[in-house]
C-alpha positions as CSV (number, residue, x, y, z in Angstrom):
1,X,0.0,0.0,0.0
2,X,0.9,3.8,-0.9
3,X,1.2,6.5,1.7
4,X,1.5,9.9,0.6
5,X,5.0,11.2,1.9
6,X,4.4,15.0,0.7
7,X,3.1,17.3,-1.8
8,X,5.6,19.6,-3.8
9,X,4.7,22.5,-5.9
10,X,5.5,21.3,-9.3
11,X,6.2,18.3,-11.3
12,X,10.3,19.5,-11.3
13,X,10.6,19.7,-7.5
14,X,8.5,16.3,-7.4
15,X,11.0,14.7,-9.4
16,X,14.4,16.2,-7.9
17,X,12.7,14.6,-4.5
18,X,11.8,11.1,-6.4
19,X,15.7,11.2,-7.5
20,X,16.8,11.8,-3.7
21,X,14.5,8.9,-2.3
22,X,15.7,6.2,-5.6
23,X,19.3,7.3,-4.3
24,X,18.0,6.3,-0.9
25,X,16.3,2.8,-2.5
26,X,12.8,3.9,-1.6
27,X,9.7,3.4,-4.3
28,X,8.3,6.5,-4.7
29,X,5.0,7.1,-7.1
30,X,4.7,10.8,-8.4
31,X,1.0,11.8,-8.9
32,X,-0.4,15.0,-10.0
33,X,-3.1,16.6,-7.6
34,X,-5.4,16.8,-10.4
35,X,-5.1,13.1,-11.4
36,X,-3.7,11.9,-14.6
37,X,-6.2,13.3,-17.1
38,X,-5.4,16.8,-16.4
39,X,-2.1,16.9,-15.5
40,X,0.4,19.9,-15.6
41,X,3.7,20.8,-14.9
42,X,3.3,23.6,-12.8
43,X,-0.1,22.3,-10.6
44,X,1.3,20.6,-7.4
45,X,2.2,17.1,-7.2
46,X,1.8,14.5,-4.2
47,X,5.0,12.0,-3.7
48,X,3.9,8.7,-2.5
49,X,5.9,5.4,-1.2
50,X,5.3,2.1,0.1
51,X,3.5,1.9,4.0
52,X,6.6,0.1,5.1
53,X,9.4,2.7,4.3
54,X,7.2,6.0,5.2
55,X,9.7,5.8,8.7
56,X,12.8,5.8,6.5
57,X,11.5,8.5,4.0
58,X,10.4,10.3,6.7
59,X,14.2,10.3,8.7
60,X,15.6,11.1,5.0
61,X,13.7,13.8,4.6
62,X,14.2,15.4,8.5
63,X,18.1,15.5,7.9
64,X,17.7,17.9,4.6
């Protein structure tokens, strides 16, 4: 199951955050917050991962 980690404010922040959690070896799903049929690059975007690394995202993320 998916968790949502955070939402960023574009699609290029959301993806410079999906680069730092793969370098971490954390899942992450990118998904806009209009859903896939209206999608934008500059409407926000929520970052998910997997329920069982949310802890370790989560202590990534508190050290930036």
């Amino acid at each position: 199951m998916w968790v949502k980690l955070m939402e960023t404010k574009n699609a290029y922040t959301a993806d410079i955050w999906k680069e730092l959690l793969y370098a971490e070896a954390i899942s992450v799903r990118v998904v806009p917050a209009s859903g896939w049929a209206q999608a934008a690059e500059l409407e926000p975007h929520e970052i998910y991962v997997p329920w069982g690394k949310l802890h370790v995202a989560a202590e990534i993320l508190r050290k930036i």
